[in-house]
C-alpha positions, 0 to 999 in steps of 0.5 A: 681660081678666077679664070685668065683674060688676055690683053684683047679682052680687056679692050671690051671688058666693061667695068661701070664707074671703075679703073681696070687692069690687068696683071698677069692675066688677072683683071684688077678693079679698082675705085675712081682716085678722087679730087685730088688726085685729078687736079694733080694729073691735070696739073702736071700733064700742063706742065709737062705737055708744054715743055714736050711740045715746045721741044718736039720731044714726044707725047705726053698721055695721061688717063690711064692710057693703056700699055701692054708690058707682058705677053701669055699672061698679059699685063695691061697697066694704066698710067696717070701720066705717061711721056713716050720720047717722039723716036719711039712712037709709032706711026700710026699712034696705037688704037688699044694698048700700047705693046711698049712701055712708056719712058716716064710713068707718073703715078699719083697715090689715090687714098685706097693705094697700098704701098706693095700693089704700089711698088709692085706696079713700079717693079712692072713698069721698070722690067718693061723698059720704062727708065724713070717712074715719079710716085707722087704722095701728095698727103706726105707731100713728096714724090718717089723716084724710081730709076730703071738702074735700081736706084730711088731718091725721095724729093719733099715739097721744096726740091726740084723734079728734073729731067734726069735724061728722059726728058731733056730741060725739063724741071719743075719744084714738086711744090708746084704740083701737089698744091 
């Protein structure tokens, strides 16, 4: 059984090349997600910053910025985009992992994603207190929404993506992100 790393640890864990997480204290390695897979967070991070600052509503990260969902065993999970309401960040802005979940988390399907690692990583974010998760499938053309209620709707290509409270406005065709 390998042995368990805490949160701290993975802050100067070192994987050359690789995405790294931790769940349950268990380090996940993972393969970098590809073109697509980029220009779609690059995309959409555009997109959802400019309403975000154009309404002060908070910070929108994408990266894999780091949030600590559990604590002994640590869970450390990486967002591709991720929007934090501006009454919920703290001051000063964490230097490692956030201790918080995010309100929104975006998560692209990169080609060597499973559906159960997928819908487990959704689980994790939703039992932190994240209220709404997209999954964007960008091969089916389709994004995923998860709600922190339970309930999950499926958009294909011609529907909108709104803001369903978390961020307020906010609307966009998910057409326009998955090209």
């Amino acid at each position: 059984m390998p042995q368990l790393i805490t949160a701290e640890e993975l802050l100067y864990t070192n994987v050359p090349n690789k995405r790294t997480e931790l769940v349950r204290g268990r380090l996940i390695v993972r393969e970098p997600p590809g073109f697509r897979h980029a220009d779609i967070t690059a995309r959409l991070t555009t997109t959802l910053s400019i309403h975000v600052r154009t309404g002060d509503l908070g910070l929108v990260l994408s990266g894999d910025a780091g949030f600590r969902l559990a604590t002994n065993p640590d869970t450390v999970r990486g967002a591709d985009i991720a929007f934090v309401r501006r009454e919920r960040l703290p001051d000063p802005l964490p230097v490692g992992f956030a201790p918080f979940a995010p309100d929104l988390v975006v998560e692209i399907l990169s080609p060597g994603d499973r559906p159960g690692e997928t819908l487990a990583k959704v689980a994790d974010w939703l039992s932190a207190g994240t209220r709404l998760v997209w999954v964007i499938d960008a091969e089916r053309r389709l994004v995923r929404v998860y709600r922190a209620d339970g309930t999950e709707t499926t958009l294909d290509a011609e529907a909108v993506l709104d803001d369903e409270d978390v961020l307020p406005g906010f609307s966009c065709t998910v057409a326009s992100i998955i090209g």
